[in-house]
C-alpha positions in Angstrom: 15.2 19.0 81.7 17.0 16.0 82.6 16.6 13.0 80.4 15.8 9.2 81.9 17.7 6.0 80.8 14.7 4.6 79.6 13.5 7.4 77.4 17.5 7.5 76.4 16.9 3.9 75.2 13.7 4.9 73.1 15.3 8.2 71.8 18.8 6.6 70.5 17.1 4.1 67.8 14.8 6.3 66.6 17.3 9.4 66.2 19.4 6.9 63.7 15.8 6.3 62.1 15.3 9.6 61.6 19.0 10.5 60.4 18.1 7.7 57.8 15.3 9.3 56.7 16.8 12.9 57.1 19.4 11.3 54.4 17.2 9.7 52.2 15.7 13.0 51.6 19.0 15.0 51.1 19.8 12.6 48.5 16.2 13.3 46.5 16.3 16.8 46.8 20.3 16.4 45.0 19.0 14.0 42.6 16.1 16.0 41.7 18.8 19.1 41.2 21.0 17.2 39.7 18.2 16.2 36.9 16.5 19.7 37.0 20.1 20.8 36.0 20.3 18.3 33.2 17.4 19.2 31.8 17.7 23.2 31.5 21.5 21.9 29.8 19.3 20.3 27.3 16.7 23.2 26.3 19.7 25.6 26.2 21.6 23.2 23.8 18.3 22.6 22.2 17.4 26.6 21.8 20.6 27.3 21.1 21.3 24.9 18.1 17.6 26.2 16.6 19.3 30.0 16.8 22.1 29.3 14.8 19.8 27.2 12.1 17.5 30.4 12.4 20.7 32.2 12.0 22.1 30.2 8.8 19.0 30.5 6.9 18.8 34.0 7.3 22.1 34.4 6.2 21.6 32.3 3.3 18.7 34.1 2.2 20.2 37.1 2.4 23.0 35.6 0.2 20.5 34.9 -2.4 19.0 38.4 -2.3 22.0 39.6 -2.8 23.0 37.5 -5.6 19.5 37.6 -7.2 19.6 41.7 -6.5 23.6 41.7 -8.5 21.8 39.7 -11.2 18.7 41.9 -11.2 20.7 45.4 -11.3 23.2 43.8 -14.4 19.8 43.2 -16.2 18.2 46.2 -15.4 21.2 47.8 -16.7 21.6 45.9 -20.1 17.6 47.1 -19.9 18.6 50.6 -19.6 21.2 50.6 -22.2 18.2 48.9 -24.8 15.6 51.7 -24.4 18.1 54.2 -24.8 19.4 52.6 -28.0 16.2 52.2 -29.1 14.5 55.7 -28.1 17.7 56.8 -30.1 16.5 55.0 -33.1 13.4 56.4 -33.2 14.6 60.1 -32.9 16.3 59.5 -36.0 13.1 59.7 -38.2 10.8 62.1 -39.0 7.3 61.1 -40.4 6.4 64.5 -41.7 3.2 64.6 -43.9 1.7 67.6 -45.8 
């Protein structure tokens, strides 16, 4: 297929048209990566930063539970101690009536 000066002259400006264009889209699809890749960086940073404040106040209540749990097992000790001193008491005594 052989290719006439004057379609040559109508083919030439409108294949640098067209490389335009081809270039103009190129440079949307990169920009629209570029942004796309932006914004996944942000929701990672963003879900990350929410696991380790998820992570923090877990640990802290499990802090307190441990604390309020060491608090709760002295007292339920000194408890202990009191019912045996007082069940010791009262084995002391006999009410005996005739």
């Amino acid at each position: 297929m052989a290719i006439k000066p004057i379609d040559m002259q109508m083919i030439v400006p409108k294949a640098t048209e067209i490389a335009k264009v081809q270039n103009v889209i190129n440079e949307n699809i990169d920009d629209n990566k570029a942004i796309l890749a932006a914004g996944f960086q942000e929701q990672i940073k963003t879900k990350r930063q929410k696991i380790t404040e998820r992570d923090q106040i877990e640990k802290a209540e499990f802090r307190q539970e441990q604390r309020s749990n060491q608090k709760g097992s002295s007292k339920g000790k000194k408890k202990k101690e009191e019912t045996k001193e007082a069940n010791k008491k009262l084995n002391r005594h006999l009410d005996v009536r005739i």
